[in-house]
N, C-alpha and C positions, 0 to 999 in steps of 0.2 A: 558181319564184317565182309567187305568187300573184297574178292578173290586178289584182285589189282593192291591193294594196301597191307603191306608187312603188320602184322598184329605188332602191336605194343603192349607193357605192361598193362597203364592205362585204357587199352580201349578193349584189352582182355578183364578190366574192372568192372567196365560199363558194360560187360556183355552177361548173361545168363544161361545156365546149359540148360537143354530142351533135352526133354525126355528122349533115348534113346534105347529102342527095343529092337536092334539090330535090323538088316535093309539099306543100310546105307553104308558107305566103302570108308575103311578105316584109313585116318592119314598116310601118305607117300610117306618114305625117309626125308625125301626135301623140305614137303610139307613140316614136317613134324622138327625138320631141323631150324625151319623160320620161325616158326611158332616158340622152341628152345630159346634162340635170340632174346626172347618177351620174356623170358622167365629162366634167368642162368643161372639159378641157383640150385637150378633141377638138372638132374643128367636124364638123357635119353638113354634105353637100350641100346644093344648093337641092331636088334634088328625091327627098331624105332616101336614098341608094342607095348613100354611101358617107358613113364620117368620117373622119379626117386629122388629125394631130398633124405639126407641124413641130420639129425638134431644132437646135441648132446647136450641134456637136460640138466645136468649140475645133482637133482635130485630125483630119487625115484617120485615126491609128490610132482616136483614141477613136471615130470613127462607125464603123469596122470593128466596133471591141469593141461598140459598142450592136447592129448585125445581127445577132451572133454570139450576143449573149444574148437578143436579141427570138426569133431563129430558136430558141432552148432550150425557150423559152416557147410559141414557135408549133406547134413540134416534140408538146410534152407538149399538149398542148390538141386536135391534127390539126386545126389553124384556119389557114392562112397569112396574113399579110398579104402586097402589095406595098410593095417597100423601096425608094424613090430617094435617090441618092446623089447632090447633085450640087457642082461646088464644093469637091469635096475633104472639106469637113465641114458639110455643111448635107444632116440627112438627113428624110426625109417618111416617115412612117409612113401608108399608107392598108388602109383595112379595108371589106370587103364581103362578101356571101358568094354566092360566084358562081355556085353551084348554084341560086340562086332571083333573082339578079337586082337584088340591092338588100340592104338590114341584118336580120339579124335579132338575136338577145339575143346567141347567139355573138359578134358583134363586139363589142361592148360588155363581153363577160364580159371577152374577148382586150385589149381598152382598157384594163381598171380592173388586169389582170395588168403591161399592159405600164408604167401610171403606177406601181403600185407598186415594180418594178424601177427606173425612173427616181427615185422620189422617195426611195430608200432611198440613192441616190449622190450 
């Protein structure tokens, strides 16, 4: 994605995260707050290092079944997120990329994967 063009959900679709083994500088706040724009369903931290999506699953299977295809997605991408469960069916989606310490475009690629999995059900 070109530094000059605002990420879209869209063109965070058509993108792929590339292996990240840390060496490279993790998103600004500004950064990370344009990138949010592409994907509002997610919250940034205060101090832009992590985003977070809350689900409420109706049941303990369907928050299983949403792990189970998040992890398909996390799987295909080599991005994980962390997945809390708590409640039975209240489940939290968090994303960072821990090899640098804070967000980079991979989360965000992994976010706009993971709402369009959600917003197709």
């Amino acid at each position: 994605m070109s530094d000059s063009d605002p990420p879209t959900a869209q063109s965070l679709l058509n993108s792929k995260c590339v292996p990240c083994e840390g060496g490279v500088p993790k998103l600004t706040p500004d950064q990370a707050a344009g990138f949010a724009q592409a994907t509002p369903n997610w919250s940034v931290d205060s101090d832009a290092n992590q985003i977070r999506r809350k689900l409420n699953c109706k049941t303990f299977a369907k928050a299983v079944q949403r792990i189970n295809q998040i992890c398909e997605i996390a799987e295909r991408e080599q991005h994980h997120p962390d997945l809390h469960l708590t409640g039975y069916r209240h489940l939290e989606i968090v994303l960072t990329t821990h090899a640098i310490g804070g967000l980079s475009e991979n989360d965000f690629i992994l976010a706009a994967q993971i709402d369009r999995l959600l917003d197709d059900q």
